[in-house]
N, CA, C and O of each residue as an XYZ file, in Angstrom:
800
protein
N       7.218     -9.315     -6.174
C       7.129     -7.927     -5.694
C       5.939     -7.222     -6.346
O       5.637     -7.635     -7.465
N       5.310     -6.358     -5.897
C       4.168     -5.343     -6.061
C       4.646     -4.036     -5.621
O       5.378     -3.723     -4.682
N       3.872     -3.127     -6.810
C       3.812     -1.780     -6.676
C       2.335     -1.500     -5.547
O       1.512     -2.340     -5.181
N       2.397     -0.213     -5.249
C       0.937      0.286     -4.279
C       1.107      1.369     -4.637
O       2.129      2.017     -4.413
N      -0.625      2.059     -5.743
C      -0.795      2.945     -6.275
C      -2.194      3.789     -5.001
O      -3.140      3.082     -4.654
N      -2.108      4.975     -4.581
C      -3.323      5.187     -4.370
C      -3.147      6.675     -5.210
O      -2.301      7.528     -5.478
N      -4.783      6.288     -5.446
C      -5.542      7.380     -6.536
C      -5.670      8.393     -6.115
O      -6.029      8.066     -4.983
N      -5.666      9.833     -6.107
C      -6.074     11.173     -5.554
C      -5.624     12.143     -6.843
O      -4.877     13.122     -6.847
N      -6.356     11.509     -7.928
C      -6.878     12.574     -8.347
C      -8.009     13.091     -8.926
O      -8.185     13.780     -9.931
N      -9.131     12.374     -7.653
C     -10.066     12.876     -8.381
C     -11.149     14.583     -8.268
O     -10.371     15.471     -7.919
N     -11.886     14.873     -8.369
C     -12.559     16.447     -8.567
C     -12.802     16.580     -7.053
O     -12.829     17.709     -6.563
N     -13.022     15.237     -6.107
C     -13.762     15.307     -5.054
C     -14.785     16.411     -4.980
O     -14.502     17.168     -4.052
N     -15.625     16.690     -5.479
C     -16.972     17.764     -6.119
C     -17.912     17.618     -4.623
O     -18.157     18.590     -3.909
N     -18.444     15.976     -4.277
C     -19.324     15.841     -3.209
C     -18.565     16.227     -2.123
O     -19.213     16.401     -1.091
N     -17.213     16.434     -2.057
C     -17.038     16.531     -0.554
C     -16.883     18.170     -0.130
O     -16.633     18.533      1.019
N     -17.051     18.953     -1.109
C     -16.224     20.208     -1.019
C     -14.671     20.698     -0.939
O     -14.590     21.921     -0.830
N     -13.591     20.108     -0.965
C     -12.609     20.059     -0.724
C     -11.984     18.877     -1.201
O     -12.616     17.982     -1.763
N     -10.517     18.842     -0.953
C      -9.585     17.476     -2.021
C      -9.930     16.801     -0.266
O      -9.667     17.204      0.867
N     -10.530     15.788     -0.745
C     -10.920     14.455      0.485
C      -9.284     13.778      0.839
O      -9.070     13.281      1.944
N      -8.411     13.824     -0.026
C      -7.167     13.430      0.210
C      -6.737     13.875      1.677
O      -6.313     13.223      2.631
N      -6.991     15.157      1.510
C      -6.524     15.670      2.925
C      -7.033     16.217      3.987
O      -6.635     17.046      4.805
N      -8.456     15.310      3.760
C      -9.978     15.255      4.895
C      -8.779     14.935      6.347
O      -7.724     14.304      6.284
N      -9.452     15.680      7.692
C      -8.412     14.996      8.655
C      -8.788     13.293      9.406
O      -9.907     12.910      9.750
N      -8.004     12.819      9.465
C      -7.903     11.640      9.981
C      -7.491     11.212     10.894
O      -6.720     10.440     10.324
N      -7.236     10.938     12.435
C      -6.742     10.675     13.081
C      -6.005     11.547     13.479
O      -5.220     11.131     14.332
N      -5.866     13.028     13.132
C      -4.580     14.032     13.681
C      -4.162     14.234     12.519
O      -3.190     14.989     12.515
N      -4.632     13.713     11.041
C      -3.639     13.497     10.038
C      -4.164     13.601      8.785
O      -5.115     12.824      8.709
N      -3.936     14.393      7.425
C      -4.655     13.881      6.476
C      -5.019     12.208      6.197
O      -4.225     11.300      6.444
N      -6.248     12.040      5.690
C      -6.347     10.795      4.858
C      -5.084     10.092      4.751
O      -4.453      9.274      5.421
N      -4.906     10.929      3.289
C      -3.985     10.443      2.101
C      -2.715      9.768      3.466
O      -2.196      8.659      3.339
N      -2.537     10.330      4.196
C      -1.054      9.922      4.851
C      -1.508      8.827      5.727
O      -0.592      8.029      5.931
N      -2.841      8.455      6.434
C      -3.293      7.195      7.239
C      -2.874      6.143      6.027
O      -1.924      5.371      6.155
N      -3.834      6.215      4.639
C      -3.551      5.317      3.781
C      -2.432      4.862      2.906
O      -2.256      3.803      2.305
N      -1.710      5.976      3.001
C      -0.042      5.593      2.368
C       0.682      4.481      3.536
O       1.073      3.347      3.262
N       0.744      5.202      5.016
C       1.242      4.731      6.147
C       0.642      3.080      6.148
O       1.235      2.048      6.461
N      -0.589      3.257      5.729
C      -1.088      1.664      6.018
C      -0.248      0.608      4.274
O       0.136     -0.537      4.033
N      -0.304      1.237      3.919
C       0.071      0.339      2.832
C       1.538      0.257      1.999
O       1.905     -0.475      1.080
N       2.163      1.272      2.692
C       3.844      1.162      2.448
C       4.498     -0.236      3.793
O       5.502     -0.918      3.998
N       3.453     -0.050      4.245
C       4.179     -1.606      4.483
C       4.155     -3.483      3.496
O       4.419     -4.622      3.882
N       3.769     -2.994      2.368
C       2.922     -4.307      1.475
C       4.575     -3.736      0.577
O       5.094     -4.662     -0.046
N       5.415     -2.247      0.491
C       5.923     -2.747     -0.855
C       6.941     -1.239     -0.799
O       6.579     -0.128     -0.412
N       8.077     -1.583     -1.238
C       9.105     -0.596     -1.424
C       9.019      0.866     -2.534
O       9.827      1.792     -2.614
N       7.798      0.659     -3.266
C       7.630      1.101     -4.561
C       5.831      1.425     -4.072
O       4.925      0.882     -4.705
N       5.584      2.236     -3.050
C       4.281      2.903     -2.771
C       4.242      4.342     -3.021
O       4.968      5.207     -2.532
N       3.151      4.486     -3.973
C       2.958      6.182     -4.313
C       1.580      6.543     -4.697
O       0.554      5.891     -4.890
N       1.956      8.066     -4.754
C       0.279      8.842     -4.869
C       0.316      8.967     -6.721
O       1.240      9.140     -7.516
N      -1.249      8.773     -6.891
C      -1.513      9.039     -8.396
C      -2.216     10.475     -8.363
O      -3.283     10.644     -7.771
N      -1.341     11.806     -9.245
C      -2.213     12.608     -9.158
C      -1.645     13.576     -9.723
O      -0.437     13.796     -9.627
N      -2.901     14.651    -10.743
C      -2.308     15.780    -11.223
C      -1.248     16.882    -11.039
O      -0.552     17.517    -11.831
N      -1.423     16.872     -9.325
C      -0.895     17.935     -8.675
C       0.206     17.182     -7.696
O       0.132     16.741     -6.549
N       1.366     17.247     -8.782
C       2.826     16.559     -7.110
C       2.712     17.550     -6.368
O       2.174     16.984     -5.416
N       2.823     18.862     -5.984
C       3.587     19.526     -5.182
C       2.276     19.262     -3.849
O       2.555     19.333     -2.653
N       1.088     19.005     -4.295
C       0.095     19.334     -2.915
C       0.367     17.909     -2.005
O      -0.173     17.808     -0.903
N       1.299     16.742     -2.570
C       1.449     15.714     -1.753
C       2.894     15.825     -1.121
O       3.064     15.019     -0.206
N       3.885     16.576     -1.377
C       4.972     16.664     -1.045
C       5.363     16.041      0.419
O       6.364     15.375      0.683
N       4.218     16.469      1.372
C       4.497     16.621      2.389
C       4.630     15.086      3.315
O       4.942     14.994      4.502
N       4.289     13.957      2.361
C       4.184     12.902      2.519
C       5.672     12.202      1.986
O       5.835     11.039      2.355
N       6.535     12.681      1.328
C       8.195     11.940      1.062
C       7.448     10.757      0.198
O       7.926      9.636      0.369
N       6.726     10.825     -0.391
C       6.557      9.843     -1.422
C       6.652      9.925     -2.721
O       6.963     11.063     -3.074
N       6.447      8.846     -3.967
C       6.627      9.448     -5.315
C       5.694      9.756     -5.461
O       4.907      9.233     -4.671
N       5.029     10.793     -6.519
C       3.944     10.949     -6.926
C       3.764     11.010     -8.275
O       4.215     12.039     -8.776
N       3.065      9.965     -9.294
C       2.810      9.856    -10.827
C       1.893     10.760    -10.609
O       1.104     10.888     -9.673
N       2.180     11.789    -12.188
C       1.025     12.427    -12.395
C       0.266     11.867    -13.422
O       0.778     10.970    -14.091
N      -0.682     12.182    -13.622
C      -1.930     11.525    -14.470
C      -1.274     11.431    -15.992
O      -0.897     12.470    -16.534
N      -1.174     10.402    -16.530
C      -0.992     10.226    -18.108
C      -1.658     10.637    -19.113
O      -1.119     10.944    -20.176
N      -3.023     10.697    -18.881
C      -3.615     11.443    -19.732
C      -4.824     12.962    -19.548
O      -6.007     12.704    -19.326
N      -4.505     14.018    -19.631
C      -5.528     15.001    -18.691
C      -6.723     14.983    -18.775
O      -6.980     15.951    -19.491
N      -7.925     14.355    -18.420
C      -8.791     14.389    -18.086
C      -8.643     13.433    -16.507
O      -7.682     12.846    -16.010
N     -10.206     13.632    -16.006
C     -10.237     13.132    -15.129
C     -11.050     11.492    -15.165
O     -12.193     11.261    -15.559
N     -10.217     10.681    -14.715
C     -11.419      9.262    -14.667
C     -10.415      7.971    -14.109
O      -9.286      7.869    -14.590
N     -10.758      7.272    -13.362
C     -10.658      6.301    -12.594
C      -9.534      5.680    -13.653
O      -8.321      5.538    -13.500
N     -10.410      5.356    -14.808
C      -9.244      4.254    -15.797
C      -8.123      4.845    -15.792
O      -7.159      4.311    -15.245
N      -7.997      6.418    -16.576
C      -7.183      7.036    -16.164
C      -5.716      6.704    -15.085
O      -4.546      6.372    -15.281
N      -6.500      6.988    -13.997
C      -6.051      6.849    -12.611
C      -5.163      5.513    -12.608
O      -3.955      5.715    -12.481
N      -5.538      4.305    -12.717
C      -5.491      3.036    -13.208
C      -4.121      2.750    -14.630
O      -3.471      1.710    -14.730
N      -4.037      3.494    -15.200
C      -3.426      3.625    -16.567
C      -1.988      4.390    -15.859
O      -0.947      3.767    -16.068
N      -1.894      5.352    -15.254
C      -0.813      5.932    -15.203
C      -0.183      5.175    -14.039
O       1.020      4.943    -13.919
N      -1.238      4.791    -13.126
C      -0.160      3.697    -11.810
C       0.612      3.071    -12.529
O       1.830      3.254    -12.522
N      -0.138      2.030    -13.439
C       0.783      0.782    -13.982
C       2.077      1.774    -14.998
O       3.278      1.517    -15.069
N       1.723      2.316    -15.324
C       3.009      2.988    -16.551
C       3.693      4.121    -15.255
O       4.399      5.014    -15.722
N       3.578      4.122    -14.220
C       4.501      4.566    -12.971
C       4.994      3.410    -12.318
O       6.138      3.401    -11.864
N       4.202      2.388    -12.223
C       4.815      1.327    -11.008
C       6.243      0.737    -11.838
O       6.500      0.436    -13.004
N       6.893      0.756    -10.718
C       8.450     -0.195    -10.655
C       8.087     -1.779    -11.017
O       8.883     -2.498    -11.620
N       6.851     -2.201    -10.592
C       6.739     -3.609    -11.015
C       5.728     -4.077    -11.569
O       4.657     -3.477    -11.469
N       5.830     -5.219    -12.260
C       4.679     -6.008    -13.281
C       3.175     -5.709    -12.844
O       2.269     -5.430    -13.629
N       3.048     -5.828    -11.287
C       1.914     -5.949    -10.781
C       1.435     -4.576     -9.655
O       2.058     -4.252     -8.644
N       0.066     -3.879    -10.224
C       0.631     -3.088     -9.043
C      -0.714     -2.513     -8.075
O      -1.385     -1.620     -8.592
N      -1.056     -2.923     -6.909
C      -2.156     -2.548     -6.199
C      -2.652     -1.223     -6.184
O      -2.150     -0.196     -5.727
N      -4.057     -1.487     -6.944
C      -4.422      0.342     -6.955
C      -5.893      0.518     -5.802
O      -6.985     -0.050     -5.836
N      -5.418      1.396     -4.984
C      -6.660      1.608     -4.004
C      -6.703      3.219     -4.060
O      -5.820      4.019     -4.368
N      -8.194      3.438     -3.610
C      -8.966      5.024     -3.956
C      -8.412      5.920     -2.351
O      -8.429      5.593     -1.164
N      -8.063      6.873     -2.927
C      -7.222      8.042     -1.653
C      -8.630      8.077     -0.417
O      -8.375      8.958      0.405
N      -9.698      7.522     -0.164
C     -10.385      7.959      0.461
C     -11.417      6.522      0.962
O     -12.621      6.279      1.046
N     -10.219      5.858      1.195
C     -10.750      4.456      2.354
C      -9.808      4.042      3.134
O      -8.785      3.374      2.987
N     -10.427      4.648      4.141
C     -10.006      4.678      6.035
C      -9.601      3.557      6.049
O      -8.479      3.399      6.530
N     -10.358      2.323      5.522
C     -10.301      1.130      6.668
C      -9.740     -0.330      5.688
O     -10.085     -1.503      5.829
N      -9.043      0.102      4.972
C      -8.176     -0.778      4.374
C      -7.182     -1.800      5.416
O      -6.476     -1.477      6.372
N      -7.429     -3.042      4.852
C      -7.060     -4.220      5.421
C      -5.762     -4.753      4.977
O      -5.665     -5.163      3.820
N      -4.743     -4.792      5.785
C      -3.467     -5.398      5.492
C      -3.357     -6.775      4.924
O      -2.806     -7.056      3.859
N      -4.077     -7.797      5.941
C      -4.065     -8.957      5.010
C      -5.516     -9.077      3.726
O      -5.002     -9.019      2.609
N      -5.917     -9.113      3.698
C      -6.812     -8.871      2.859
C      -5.851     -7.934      1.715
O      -6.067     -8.354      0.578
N      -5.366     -7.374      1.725
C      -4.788     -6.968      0.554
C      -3.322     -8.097      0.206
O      -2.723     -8.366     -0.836
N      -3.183     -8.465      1.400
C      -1.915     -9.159      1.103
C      -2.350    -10.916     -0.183
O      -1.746    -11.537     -1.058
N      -3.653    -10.992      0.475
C      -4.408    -11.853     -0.086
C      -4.732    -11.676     -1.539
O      -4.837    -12.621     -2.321
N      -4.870    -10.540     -1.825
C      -4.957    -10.295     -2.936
C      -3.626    -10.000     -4.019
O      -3.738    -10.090     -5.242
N      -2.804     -9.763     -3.556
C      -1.634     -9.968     -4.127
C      -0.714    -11.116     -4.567
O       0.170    -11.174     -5.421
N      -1.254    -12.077     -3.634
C      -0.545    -13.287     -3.708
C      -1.025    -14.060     -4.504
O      -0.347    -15.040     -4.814
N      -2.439    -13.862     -5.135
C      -2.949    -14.046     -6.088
C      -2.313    -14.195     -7.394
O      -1.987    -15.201     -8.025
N      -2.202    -12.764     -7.682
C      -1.856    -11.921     -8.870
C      -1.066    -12.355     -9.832
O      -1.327    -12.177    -11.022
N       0.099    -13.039     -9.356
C       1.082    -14.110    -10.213
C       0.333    -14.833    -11.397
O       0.792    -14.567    -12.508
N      -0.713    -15.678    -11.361
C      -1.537    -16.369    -11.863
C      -2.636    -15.296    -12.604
O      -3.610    -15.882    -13.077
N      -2.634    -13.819    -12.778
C      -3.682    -13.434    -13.821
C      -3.349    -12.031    -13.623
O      -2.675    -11.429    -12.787
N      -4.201    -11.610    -14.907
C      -3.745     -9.654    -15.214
C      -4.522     -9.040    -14.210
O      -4.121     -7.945    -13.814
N      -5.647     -9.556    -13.665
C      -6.235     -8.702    -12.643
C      -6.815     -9.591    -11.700
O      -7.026    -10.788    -11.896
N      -7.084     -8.890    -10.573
C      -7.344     -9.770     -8.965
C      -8.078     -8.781     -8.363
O      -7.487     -7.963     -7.658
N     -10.069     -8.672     -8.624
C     -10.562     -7.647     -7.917
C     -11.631     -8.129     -7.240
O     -12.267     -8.958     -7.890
N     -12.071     -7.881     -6.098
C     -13.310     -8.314     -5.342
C     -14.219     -7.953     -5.716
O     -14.329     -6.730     -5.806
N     -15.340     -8.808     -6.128
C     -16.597     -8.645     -6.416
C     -17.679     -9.164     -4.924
O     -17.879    -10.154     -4.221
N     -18.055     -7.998     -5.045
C     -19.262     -8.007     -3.697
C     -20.658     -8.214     -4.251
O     -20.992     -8.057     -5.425
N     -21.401     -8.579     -3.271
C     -23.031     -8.933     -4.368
C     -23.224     -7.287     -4.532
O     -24.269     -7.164     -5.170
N     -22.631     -5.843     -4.212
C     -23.306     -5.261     -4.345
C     -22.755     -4.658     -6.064
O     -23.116     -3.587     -6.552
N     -21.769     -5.728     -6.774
C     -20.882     -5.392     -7.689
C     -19.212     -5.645     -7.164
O     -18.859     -5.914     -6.015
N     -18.146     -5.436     -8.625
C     -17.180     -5.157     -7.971
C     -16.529     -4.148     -7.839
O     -17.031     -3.072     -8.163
N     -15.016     -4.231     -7.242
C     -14.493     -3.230     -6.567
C     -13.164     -2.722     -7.253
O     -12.054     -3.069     -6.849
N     -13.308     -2.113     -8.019
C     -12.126     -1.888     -9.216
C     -11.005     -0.993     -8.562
O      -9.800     -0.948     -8.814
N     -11.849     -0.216     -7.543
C     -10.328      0.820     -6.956
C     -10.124     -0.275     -5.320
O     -10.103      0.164     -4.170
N     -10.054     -1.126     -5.572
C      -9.759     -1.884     -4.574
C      -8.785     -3.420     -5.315
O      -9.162     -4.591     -5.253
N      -7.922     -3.071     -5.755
C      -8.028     -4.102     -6.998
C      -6.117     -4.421     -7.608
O      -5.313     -3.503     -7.449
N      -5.845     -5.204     -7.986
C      -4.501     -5.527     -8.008
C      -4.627     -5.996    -10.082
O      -5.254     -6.832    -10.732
N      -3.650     -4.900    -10.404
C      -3.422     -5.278    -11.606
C      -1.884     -5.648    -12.475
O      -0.822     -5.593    -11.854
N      -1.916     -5.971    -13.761
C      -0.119     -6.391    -14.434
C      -0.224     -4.962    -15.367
O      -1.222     -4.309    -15.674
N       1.161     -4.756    -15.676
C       1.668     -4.313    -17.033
C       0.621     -4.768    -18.204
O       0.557     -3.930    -19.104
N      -0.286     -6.014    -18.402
C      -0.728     -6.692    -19.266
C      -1.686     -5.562    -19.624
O      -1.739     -5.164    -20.787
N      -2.567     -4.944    -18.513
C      -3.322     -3.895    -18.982
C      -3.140     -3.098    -19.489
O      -4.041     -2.417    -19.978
N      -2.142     -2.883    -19.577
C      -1.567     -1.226    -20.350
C      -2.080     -1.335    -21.562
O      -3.013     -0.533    -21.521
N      -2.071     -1.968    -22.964
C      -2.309     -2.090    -24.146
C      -4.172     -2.064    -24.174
O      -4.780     -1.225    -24.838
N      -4.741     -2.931    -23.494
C      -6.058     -2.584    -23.322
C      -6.382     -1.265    -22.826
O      -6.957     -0.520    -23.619
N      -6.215     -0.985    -22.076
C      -6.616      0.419    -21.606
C      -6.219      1.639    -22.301
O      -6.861      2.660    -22.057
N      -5.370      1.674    -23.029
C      -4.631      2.453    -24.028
C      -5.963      2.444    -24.882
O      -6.720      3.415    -24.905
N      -6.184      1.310    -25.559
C      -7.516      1.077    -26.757
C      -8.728      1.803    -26.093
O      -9.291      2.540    -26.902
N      -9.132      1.803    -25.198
C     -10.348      2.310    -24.249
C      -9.818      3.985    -24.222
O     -10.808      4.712    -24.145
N      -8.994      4.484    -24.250
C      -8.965      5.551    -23.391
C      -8.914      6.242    -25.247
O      -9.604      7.208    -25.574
N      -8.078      5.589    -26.125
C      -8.007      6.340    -27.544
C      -9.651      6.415    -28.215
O     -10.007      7.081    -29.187
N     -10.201      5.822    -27.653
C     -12.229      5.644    -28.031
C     -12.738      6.481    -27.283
O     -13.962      6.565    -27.377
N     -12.113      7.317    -26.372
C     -12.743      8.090    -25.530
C     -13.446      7.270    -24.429
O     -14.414      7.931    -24.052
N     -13.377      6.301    -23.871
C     -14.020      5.965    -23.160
C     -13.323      5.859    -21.854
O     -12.104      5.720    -21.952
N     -13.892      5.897    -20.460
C     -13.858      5.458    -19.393
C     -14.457      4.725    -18.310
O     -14.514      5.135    -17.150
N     -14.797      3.885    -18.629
C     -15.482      2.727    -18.001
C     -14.306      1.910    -17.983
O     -13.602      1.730    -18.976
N     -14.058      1.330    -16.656
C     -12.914      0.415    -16.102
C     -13.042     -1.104    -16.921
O     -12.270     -1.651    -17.709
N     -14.632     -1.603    -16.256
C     -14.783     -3.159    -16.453
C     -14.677     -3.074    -17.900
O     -14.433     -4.179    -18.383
N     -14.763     -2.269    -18.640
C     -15.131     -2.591    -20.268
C     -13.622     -3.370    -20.747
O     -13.707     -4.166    -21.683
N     -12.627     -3.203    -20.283
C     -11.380     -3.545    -20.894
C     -11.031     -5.107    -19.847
O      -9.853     -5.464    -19.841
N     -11.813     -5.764    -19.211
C     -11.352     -6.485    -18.488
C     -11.220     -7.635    -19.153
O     -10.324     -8.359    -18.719
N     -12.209     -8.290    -20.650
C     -12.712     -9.065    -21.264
C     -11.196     -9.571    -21.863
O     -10.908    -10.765    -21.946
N     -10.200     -8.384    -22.298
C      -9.122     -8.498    -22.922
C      -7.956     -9.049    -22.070
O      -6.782     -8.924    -22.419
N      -8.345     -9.664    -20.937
C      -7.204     -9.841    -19.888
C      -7.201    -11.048    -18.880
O      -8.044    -11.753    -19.436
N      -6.845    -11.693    -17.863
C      -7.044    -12.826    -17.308
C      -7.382    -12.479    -16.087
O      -6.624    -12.449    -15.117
N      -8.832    -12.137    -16.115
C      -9.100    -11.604    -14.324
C      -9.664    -12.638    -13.565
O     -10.475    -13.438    -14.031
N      -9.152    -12.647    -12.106
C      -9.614    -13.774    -10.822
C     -10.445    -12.539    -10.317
O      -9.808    -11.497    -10.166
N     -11.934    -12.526    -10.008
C     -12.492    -12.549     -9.314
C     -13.017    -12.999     -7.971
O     -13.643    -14.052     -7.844
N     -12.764    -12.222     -7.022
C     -12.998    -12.871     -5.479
C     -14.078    -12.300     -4.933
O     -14.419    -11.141     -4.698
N     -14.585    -13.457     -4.768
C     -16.210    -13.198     -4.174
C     -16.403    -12.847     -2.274
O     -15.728    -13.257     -1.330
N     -17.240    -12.215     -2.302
C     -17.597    -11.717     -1.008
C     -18.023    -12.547      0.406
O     -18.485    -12.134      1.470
N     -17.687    -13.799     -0.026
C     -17.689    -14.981      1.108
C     -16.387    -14.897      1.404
O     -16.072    -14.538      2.539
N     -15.166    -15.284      0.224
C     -13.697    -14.821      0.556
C     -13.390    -13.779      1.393
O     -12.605    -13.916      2.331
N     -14.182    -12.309      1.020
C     -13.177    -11.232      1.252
C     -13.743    -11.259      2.869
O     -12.967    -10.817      3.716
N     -15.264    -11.839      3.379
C     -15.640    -11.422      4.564
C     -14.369    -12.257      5.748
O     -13.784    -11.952      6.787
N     -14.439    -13.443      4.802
C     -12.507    -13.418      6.018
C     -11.865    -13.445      6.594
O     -11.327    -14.191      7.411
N     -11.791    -11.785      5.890
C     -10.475    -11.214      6.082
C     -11.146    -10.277      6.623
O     -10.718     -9.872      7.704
N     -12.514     -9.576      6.002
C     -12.442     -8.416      6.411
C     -14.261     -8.675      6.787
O     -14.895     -8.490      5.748
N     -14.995     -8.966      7.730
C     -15.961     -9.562      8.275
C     -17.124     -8.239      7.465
O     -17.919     -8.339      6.530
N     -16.789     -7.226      8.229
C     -17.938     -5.993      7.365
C     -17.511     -4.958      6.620
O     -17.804     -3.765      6.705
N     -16.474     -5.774      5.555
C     -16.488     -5.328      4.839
C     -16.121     -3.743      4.667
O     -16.489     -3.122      3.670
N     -15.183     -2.991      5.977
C     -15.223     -1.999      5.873
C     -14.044     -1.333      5.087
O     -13.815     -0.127      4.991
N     -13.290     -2.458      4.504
C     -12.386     -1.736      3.556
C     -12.693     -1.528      2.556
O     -11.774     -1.254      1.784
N     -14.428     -1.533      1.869
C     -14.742     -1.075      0.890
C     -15.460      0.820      1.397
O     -16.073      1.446      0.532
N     -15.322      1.216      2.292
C     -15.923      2.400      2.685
C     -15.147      3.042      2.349
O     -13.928      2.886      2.429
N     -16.145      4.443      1.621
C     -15.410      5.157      1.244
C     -16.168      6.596      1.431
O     -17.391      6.691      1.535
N     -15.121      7.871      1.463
C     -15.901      8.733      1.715
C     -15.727     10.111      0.968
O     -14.668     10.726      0.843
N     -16.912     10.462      0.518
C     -17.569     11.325     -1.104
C     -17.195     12.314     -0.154
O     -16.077     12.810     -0.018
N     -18.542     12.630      0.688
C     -19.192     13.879      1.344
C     -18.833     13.955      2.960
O     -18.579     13.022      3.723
N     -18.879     14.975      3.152
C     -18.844     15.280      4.691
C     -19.329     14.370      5.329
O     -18.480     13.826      6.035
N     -20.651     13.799      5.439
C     -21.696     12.949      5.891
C     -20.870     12.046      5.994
O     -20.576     11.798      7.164
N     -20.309     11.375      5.148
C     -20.150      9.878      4.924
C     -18.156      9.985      6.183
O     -17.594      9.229      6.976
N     -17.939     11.065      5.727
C     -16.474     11.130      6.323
C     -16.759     11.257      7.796
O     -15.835     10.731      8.417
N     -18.069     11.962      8.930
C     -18.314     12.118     10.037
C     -18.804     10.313     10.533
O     -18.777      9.781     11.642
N     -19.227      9.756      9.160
C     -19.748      8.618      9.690
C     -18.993      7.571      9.724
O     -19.335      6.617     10.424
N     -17.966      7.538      9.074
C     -16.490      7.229      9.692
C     -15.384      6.796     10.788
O     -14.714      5.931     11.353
N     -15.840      8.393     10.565
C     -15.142      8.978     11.948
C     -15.945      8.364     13.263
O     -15.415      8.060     14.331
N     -16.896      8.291     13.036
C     -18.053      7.621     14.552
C     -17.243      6.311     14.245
O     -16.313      6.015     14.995
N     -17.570      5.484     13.131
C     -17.080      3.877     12.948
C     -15.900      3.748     13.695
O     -15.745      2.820     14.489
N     -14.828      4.853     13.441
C     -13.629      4.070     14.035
C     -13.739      4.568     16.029
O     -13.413      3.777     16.914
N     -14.096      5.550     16.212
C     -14.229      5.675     17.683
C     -15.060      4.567     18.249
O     -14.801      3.843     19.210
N     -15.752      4.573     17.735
C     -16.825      2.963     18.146
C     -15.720      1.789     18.261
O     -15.773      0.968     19.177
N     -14.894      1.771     17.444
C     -13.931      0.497     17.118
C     -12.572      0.880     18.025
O     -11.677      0.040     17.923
N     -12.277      2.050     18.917
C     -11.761      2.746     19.098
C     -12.017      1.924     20.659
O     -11.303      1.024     21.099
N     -13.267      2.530     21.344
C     -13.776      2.304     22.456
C     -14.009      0.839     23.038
O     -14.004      0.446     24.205
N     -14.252      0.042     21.626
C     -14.705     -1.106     22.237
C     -13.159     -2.055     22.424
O     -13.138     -3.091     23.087
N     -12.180     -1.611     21.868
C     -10.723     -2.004     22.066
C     -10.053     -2.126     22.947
O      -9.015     -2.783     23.014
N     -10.710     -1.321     23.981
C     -10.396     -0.649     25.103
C     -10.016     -1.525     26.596
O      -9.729     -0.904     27.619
């Protein structure tokens, strides 16, 4: 069994507004990407400072473990929220997340503390399946003041999956898109009507 963490809490600064609840389909974000990934696991929730602004979604919501803002962070309070050993953490603001492709990555996970795709353009840490094992590392990182994700990975048993694997599952790669700014969220929005039309 696996937990499914998605992240929303971050400043969203580039987009003007909490991107969580950019509209999507008729719908905030945050609720396309819960909807897509409460099917992987009984124990799916939002990571984030503020429960009451997710309410509207009937889900749990961890709030942040430690107050500042930062990804590890983000990362740190899933696992010390998730119901189980292992628990998939993806960023509140990617449309195009892949069912098997994540399922792929989970089935992994048994065999090591972390399971994250590395693309040639780097890897993909909020795309990424982690254990309980991290907790004690990341604890050490976060008491140093630091937040940099990969820095604590050295301390742990990570499978890396390379970008010949993930294409797949997921050919272009569009479950790594993600969206900061307006720009990037309109350009999106074109991607899936395009994907929309040609379905047709």
């Amino acid at each position: 069994m696996i937990s499914v963490a998605i992240l929303a809490g971050g400043l969203s600064s580039r987009m003007g507004f909490n991107k969580a609840l950019a509209p999507w389909q008729g719908r905030p974000l945050i609720e396309h990407i819960f909807t897509t990934v409460r099917a992987l696991s009984d124990d799916a929730f939002i990571v984030s400072k503020d429960q009451k602004l997710f309410g509207f979604l009937g889900a749990k919501v961890v709030e942040d473990a430690v107050p500042r803002h930062s990804a590890l962070v983000g990362i740190y309070s899933a696992l010390r929220g998730a119901r189980y050993h292992y628990c998939l953490v993806v960023a509140c603001d990617m449309p195009f997340l892949k069912l098997d492709l994540l399922r792929y990555l989970a089935a992994l996970a048994p065999h090591y503390d972390v399971v994250m795709p590395v693309l040639k353009r780097g890897p993909e840490p909020l795309h990424a399946v982690y254990s309980k094992a991290c907790l004690g590392p990341i604890e050490k990182l976060l008491a140093e003041e630091e937040d940099k994700i990969l820095l604590f990975l050295p301390a742990v048993r990570v499978r890396y999956v390379e970008e010949e694997i993930i294409r797949f599952f997921d050919p272009e790669l569009a479950s790594f898109v993600n969206v900061n700014t307006p720009q990037e969220l309109e350009e999106a929005r074109k991607k899936e009507e395009r994907k929309w039309l040609l379905s047709r």
